[in-house]
N, C-alpha and C positions, 0 to 999 in steps of 0.2 A: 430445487432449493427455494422453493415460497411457500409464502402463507397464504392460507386461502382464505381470509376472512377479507371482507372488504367491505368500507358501509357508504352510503352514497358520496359520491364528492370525496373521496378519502385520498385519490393518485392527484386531486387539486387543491382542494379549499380544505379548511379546516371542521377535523371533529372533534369532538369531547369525547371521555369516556369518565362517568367517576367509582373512585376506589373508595370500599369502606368496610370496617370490620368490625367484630363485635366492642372489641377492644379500641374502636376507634370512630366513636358514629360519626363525627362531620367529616366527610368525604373528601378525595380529594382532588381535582378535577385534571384529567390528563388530555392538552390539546396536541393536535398532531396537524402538522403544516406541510408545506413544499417548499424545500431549501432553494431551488430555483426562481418561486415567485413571488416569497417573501424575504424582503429586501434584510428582514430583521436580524435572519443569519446568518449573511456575512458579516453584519456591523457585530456582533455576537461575536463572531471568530475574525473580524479583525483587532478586536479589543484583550480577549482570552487570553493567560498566561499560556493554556495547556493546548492553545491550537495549533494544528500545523496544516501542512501543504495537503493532509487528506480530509482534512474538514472544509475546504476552498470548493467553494463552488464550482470556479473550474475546474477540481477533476470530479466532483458530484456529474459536470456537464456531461467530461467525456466520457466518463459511465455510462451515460444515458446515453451520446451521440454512437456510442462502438458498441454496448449490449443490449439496450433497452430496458436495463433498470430503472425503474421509477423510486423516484427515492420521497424518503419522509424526514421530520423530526419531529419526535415526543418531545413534547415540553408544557411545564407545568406554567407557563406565562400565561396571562389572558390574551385575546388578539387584540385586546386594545391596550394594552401596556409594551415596554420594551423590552427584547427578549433577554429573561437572566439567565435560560440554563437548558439546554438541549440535548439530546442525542439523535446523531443521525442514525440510518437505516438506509439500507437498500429490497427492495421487494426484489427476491431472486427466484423467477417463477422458469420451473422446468421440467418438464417430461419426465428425463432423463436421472436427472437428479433430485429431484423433489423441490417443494416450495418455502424457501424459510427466509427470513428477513436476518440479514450483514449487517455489522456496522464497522470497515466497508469492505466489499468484495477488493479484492486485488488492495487492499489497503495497508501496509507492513504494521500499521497503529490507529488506532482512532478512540484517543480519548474522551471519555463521557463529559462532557461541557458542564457541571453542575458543581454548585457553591458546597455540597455537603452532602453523605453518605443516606439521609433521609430523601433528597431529590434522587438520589439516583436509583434508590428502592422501589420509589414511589412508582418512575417510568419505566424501571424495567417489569414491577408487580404489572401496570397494565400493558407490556409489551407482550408478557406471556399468554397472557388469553386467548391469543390468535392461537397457541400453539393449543390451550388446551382444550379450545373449540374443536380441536384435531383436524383441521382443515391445512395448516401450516407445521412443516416438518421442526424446526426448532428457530430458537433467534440466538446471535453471536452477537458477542461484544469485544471488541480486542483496547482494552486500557494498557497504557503504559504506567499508570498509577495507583486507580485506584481501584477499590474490588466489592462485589455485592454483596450485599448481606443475604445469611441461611434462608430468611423467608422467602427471598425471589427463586427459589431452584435452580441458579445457575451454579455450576460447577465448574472446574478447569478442564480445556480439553487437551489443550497441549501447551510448552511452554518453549520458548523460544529463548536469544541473545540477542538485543537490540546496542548496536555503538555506535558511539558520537564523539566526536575527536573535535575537541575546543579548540577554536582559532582567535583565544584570545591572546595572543604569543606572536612576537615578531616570525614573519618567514624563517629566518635565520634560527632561530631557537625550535622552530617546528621539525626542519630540517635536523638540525642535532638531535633532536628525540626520536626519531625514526631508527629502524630496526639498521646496522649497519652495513650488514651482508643482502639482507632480503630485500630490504627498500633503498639503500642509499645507495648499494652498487650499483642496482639494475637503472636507477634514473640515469648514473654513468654513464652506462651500458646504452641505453636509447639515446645520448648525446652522441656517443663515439660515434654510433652509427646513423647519425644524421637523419635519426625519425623526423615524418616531417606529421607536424600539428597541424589540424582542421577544426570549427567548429561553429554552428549554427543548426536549422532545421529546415534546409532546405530538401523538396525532393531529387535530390542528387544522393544529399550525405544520407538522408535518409534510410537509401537505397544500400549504398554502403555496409553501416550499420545495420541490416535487418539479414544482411546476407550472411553475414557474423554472425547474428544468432542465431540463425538457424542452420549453421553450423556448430553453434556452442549448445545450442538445445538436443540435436542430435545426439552428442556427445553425452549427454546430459540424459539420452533417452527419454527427452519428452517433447512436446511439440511447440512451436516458438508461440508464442503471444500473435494474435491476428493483426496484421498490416494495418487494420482500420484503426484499431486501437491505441498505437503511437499518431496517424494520422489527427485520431479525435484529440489525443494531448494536444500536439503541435498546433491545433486549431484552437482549444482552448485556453492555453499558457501562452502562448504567444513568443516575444523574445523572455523569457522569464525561464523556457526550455531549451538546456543545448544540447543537442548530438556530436562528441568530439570523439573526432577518429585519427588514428595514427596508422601511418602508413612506411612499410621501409620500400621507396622507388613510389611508383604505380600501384605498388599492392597494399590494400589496406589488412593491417595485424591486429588491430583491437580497437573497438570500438564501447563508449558509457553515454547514459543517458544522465543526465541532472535535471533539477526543479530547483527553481531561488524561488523561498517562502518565506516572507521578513524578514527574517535573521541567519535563517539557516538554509546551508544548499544541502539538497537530498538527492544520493545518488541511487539511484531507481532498478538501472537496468546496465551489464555490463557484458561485453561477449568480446570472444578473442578467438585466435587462429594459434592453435595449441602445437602448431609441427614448428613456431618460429617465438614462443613463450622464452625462450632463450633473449631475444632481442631490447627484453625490459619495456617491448609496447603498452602494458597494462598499468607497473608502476610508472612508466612517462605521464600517461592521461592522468589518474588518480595527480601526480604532484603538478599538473597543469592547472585540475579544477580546483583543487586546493589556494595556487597561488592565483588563482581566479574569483574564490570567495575573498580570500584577505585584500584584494584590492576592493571587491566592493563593500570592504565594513561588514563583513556578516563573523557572525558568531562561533555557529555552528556547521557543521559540515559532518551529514548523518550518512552514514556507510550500512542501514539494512538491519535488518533480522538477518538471523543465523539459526539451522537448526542446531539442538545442542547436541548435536552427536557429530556435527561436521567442525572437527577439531583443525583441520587442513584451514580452513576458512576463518576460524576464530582466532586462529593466532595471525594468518597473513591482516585481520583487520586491527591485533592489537600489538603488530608491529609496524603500525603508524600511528601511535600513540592511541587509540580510541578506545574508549573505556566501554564495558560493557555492562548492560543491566537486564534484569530478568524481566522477559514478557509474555502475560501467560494470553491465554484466549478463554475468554469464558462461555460458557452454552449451556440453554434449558431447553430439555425436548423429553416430549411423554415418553416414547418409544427410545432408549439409549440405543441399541441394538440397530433401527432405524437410521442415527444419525451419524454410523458413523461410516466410512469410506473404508476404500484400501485395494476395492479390485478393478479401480479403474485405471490407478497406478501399477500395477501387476501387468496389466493389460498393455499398455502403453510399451512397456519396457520387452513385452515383447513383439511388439507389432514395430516400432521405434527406429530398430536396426534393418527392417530387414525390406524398409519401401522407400523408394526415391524421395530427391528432394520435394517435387511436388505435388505428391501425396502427404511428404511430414508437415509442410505449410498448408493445404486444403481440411487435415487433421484439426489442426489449430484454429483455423478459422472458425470448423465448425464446432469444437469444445469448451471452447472456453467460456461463452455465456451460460453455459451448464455447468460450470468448475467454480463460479465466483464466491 
């Protein structure tokens, strides 16, 4: 999944490309940088209405420190002006799965940073040239807003449920609005039975938590996200990331990952122990991290994509008040036929069941830099 175009100094310093058409002689010049060592785009996405916690550098990092994606941004700024409007990219180069440029791999959203429907034509018109050099399989954009115009040839490729549960509301009234059977019994239910809370990122709880999912992955018939990968967050979020586990006794029952990103906590990653679902370990954590944003003044508190056919899913997230909205995934690629997937999940589901624990974790380690 990359592009094979690449022109000198392009994975470091900056290049230009300009756009122009008949309809349009003065050109329009598209620079392209490294979010890691131009300082331009964090101050860019710490200013942005539309940024969040996958436009952050650290997790561009830990991209790079767990897959070795190199990443870029298109943008129509000069290098010597300050930056008004970007989009990032990940270079996803693979054997296995072809070469195409993310924006971002493992990313639930990543909004295109641009002032107006003209900028964001303009970079994605020169993003696709890599593809139709045909050297690079296609490029992805995932907006939770807004959408590109006919002339760039990007299309929808799938569409998703993104929700976000407003915590602008007393504890007390958040609690009231919660589903009463599904959500307000069970936090009961993990009181009665004297769930005990943890939470931090240490490699202790770490450990914990990873043993959880790959037991929820199993479950799941797919292979858990590679060790290094949570490692690379942890290293690059810092105390910004928590791992909170709940346990009934000694045994841990359900473990989530979060990210505090300005305003909003995001919760990323969730796994549990399905023979004791009964005990309310999952609604405990969820109303822990919850009253764990409203103490720190945040806003928001984003619970995830959904796919829209997982109806099980979408109502346990909007019976905790979270509202849902639609997010599509957009993509240009010469070859449709080429880009699109589907028998490596076939595959998985049946290979999944039927190999030990670590085999399902050796699996993981080694696919998912090929899956981004």
């Amino acid at each position: 999944m990359n592009f094979g175009i690449e022109s000198a100094g392009m994975a470091s310093c900056e290049t230009k490309l300009e756009l122009s058409t008949s309809a349009d002689p003065c050109p329009t010049v598209v620079y392209e940088i490294n979010p890691l060592h131009d300082s331009r785009w964090e101050a860019l996405v710490n200013r942005h209405p539309q940024a969040s916690v996958f436009h952050s550098t650290n997790w561009i990092r830990a991209l790079k420190i767990a897959y070795g994606y190199d990443p870029l941004v298109a943008t129509t700024s000069s290098p010597d002006a300050a930056l008004t409007n970007g989009i990032v990219f990940c270079r996803v180069k693979s054997w296995l799965t072809g070469r195409r440029f993310v924006s971002l791999p493992f990313s639930d959203h990543c909004e295109p940073l641009v002032n107006n429907s003209s900028e964001l034509d303009e970079i994605l018109l020169h993003m696709k040239q890599y593809v139709d050099a045909d050297k690079w399989k296609y490029i992805e954009i995932r907006p939770t807003s807004c959408e590109p115009g006919p002339q760039t040839g990007l299309s929808r490729s799938i569409t998703y449920s993104l929700h976000r549960l407003d915590l602008r509301k007393s504890t007390q009234e958040l609690f009231r609005n919660f589903h009463k059977d599904c959500v307000q019994r069970k936090i009961r239910r993990a009181e009665r039975e004297k769930l005990r809370y943890e939470e931090g990122n240490s490699g202790i709880i770490l450990r914990k938590f990873y043993d959880l999912l790959v037991m929820t992955r199993q479950r799941q018939f797919l292979p858990p996200q590679p060790l290094s990968w949570f490692r690379a967050l942890i290293a690059s979020f810092g105390d910004n990331l928590k791992i909170r586990i709940a346990s009934k006794g000694d045994l841990p029952i359900a473990g989530m990952l979060t990210i505090t990103h300005n305003k909003a906590m995001v919760f990323k990653y969730g796994c549990s122990n399905a023979q004791v679902h009964n005990l309310g370990g999952v609604a405990f954590l969820f109303w822990n991290a919850i009253q764990d944003a409203r103490e720190k003044c945040l806003e928001e508190f984003e619970m995830g994509r959904s796919d829209r056919d997982n109806v099980g899913l979408i109502r346990f997230k909007e019976h905790w008040g979270a509202v849902g909205t639609e997010l599509s995934y957009w993509k240009y690629a010469r070859n449709a036929r080429k880009a699109t997937g589907g028998w490596q999940e076939k595959l998985l589901h049946l290979v999944i069941p039927v190999v030990p624990d670590v085999a399902v974790r050796l699996i993981g380690e080694l696919l998912y830099r090929h899956i981004g």
